[in-house]
TORTITI-440321 format. One record per atom (N, C-alpha, C): residue number from 1; residue in one letter; chain; atom name; x, y, z. Coordinates in Angstrom, 2 decimals. Layout:
N
+-----+------+-------+------+---------+---------+---------+
:  nr : rest : kette : atom :       u :       v :       w :
+-----+------+-------+------+---------+---------+---------+
: NUM :    a :     A :   CA :       X :       Y :       Z :
...
+-----+------+-------+------+---------+---------+---------+
***
This chain:
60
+-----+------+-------+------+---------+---------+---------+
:  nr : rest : kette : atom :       u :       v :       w :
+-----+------+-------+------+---------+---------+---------+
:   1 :    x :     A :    N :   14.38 :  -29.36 :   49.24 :
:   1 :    x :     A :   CA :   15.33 :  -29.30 :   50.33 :
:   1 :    x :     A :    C :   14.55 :  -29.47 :   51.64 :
:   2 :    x :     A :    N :   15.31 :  -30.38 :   52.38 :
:   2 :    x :     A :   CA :   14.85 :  -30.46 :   53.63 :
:   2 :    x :     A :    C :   14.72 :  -29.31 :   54.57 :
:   3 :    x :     A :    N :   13.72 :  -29.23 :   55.67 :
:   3 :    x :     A :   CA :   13.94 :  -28.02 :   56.79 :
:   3 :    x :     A :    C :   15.04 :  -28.05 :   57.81 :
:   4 :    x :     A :    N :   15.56 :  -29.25 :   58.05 :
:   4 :    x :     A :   CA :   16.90 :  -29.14 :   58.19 :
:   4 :    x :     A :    C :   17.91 :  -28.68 :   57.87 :
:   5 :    x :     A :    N :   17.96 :  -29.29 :   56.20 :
:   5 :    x :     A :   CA :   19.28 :  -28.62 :   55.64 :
:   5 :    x :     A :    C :   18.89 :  -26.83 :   55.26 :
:   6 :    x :     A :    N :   17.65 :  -26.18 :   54.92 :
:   6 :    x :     A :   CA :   17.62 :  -24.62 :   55.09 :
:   6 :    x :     A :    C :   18.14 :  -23.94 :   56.36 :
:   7 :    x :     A :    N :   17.57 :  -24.60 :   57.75 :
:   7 :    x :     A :   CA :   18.01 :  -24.17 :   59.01 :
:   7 :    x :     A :    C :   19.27 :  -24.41 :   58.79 :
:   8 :    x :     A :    N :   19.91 :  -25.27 :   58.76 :
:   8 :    x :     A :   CA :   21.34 :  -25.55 :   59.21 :
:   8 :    x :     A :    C :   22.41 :  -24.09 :   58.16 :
:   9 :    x :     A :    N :   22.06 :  -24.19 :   56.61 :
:   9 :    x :     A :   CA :   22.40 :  -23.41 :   56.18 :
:   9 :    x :     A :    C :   22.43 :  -21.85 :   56.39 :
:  10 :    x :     A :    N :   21.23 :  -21.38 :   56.91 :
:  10 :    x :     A :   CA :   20.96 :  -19.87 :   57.55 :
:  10 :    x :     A :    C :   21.61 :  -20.09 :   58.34 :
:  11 :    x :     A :    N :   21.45 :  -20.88 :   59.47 :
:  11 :    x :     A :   CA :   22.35 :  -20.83 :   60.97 :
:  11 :    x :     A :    C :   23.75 :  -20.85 :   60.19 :
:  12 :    x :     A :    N :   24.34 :  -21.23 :   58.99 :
:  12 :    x :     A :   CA :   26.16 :  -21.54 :   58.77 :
:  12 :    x :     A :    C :   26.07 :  -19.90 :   58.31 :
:  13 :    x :     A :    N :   25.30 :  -19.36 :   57.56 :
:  13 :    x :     A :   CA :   25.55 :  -18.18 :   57.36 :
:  13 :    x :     A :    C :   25.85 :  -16.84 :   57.91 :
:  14 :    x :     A :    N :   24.42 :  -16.96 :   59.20 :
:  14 :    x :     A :   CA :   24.77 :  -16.09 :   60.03 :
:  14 :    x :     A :    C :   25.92 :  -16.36 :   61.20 :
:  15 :    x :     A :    N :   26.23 :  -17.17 :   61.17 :
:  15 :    x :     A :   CA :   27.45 :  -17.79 :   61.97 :
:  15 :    x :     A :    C :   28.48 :  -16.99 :   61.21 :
:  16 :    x :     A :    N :   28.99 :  -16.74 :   60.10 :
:  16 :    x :     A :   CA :   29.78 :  -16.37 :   59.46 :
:  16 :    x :     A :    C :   29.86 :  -15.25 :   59.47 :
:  17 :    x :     A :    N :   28.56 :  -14.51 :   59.55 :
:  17 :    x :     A :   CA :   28.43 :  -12.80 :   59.75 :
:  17 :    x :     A :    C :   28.96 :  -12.52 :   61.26 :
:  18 :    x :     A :    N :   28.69 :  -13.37 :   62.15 :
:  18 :    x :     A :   CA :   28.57 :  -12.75 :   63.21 :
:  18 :    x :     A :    C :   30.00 :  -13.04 :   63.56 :
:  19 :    x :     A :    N :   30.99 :  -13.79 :   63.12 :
:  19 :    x :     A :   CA :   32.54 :  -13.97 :   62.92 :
:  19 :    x :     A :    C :   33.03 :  -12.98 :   62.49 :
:  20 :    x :     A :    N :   32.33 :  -12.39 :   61.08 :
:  20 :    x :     A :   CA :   33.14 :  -11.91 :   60.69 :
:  20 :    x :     A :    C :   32.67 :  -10.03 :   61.51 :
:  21 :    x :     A :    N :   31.71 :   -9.99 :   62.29 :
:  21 :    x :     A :   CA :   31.46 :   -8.76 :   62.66 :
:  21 :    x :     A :    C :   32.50 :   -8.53 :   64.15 :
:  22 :    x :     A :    N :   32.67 :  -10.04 :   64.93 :
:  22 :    x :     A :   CA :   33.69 :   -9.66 :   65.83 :
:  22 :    x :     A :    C :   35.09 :   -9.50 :   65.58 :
:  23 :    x :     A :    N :   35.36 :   -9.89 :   64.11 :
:  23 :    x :     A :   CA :   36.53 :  -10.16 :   64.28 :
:  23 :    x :     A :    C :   36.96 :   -8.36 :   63.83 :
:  24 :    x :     A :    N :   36.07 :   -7.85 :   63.13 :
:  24 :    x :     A :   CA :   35.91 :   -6.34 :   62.18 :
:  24 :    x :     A :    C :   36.15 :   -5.49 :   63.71 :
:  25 :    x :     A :    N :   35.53 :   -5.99 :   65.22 :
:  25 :    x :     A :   CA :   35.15 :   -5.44 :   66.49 :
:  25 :    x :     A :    C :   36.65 :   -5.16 :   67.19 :
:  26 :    x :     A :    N :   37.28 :   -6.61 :   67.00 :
:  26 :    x :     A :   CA :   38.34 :   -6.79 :   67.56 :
:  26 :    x :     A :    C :   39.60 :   -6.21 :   67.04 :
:  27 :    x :     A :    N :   39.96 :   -5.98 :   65.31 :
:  27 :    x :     A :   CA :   40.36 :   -4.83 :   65.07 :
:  27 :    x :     A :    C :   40.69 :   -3.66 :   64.81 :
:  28 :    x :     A :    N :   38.92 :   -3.29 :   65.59 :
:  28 :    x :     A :   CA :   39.05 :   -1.98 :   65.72 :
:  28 :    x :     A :    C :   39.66 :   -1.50 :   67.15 :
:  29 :    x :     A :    N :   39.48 :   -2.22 :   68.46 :
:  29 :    x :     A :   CA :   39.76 :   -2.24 :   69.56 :
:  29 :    x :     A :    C :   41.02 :   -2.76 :   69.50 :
:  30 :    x :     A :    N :   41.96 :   -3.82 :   68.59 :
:  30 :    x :     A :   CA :   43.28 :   -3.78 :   68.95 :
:  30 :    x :     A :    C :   43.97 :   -2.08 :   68.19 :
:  31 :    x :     A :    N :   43.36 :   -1.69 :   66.78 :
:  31 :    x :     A :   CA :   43.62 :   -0.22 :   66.67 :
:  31 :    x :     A :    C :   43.88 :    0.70 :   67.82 :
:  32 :    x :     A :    N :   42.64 :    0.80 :   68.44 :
:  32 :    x :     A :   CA :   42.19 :    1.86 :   68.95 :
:  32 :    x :     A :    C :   43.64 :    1.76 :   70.20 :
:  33 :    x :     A :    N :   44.00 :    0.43 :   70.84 :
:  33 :    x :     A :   CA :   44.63 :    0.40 :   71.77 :
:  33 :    x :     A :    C :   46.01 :    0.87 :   71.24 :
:  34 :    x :     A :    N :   46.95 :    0.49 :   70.22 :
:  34 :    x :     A :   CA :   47.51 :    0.31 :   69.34 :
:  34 :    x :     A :    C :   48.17 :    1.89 :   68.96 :
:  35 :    x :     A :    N :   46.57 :    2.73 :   68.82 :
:  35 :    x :     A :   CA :   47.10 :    4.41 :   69.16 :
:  35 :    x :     A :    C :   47.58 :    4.36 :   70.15 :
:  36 :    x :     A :    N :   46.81 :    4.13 :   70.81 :
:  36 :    x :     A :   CA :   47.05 :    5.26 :   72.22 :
:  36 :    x :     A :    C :   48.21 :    5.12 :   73.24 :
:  37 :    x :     A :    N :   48.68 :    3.21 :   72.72 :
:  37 :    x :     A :   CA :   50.24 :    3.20 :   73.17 :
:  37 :    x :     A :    C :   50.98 :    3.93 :   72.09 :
:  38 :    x :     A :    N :   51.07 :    3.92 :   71.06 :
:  38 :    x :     A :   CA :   52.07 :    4.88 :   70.71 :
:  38 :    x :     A :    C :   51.80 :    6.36 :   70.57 :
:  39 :    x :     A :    N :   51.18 :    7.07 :   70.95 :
:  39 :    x :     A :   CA :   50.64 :    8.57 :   71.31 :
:  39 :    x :     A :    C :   51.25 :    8.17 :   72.73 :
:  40 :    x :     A :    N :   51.27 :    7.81 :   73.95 :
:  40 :    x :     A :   CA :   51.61 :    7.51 :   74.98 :
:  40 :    x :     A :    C :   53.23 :    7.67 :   75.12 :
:  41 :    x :     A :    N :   53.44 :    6.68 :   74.31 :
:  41 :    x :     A :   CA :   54.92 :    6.29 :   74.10 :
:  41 :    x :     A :    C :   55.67 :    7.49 :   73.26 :
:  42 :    x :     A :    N :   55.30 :    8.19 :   72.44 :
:  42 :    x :     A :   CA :   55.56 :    9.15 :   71.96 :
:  42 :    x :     A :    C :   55.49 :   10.57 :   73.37 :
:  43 :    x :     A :    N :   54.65 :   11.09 :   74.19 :
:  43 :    x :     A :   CA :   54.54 :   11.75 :   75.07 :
:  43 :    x :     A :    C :   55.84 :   11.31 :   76.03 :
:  44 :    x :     A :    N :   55.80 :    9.76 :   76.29 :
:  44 :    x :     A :   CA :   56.60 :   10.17 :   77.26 :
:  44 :    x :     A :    C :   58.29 :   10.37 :   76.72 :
:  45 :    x :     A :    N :   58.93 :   10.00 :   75.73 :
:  45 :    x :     A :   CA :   59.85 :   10.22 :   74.81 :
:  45 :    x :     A :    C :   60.40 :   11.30 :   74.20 :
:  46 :    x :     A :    N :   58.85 :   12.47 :   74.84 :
:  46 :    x :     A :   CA :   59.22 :   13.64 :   73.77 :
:  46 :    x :     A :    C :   60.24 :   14.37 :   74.35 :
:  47 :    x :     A :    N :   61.43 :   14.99 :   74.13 :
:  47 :    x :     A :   CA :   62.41 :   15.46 :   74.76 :
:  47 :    x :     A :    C :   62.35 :   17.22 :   74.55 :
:  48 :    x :     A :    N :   62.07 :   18.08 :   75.83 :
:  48 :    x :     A :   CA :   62.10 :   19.48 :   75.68 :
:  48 :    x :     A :    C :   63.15 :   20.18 :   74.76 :
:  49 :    x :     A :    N :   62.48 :   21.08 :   73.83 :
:  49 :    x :     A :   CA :   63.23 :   21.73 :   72.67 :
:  49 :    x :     A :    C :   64.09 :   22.28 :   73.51 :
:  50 :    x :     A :    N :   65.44 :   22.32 :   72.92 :
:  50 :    x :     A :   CA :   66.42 :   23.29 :   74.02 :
:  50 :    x :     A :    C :   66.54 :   24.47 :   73.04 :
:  51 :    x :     A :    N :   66.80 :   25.73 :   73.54 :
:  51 :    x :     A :   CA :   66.83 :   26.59 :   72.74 :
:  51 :    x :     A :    C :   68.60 :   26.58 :   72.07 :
:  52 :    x :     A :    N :   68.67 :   26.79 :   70.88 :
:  52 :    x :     A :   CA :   69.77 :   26.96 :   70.40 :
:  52 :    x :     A :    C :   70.36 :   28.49 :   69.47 :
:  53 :    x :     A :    N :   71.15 :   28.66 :   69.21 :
:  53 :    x :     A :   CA :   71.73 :   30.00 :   68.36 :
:  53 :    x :     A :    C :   71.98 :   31.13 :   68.94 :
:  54 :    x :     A :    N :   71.69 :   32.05 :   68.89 :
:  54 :    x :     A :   CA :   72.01 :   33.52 :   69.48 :
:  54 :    x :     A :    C :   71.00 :   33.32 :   70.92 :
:  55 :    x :     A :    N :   71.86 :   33.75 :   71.76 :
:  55 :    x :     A :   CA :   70.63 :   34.37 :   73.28 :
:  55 :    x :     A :    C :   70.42 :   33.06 :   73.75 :
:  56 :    x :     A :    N :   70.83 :   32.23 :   73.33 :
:  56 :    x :     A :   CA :   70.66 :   30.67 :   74.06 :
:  56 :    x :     A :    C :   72.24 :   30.50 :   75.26 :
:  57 :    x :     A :    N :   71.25 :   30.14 :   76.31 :
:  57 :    x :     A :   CA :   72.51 :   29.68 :   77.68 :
:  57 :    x :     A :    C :   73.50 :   29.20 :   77.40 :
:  58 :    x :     A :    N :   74.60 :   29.82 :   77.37 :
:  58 :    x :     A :   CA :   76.14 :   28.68 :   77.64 :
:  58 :    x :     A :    C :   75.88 :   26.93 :   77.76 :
:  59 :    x :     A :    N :   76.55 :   26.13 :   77.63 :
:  59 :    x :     A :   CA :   76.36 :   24.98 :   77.78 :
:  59 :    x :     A :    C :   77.40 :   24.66 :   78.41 :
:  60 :    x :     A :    N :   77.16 :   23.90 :   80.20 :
:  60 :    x :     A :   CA :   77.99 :   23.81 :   81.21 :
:  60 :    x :     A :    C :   78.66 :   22.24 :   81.05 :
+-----+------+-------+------+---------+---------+---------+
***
């Protein structure tokens, strides 16, 4: 085998690692975002327990 075709092959390989390490990067960071809008979205949604049953306020 030529020193061409070894280089070219290592270079296709690590090309492939390093694809597949951003792409592993990028769904961890669309995750990570992914929480924290819905933890967010959940906070602002959350509606105060009203108290209900005995000893709870009239309802006007």
């Amino acid at each position: 085998m030529y020193h061409h075709d070894i280089m070219r092959t290592i270079m296709r390989e690590r090309a492939g690692e390093m694809r597949a390490e951003a792409r592993a990067v990028h769904a961890g960071r669309l995750a990570r975002r992914a929480r924290e809008f819905w933890a967010d979205r959940a906070e602002r949604n959350a509606r105060p327990a009203r108290p209900s049953g005995r000893g709870a306020a009239p309802a006007r």
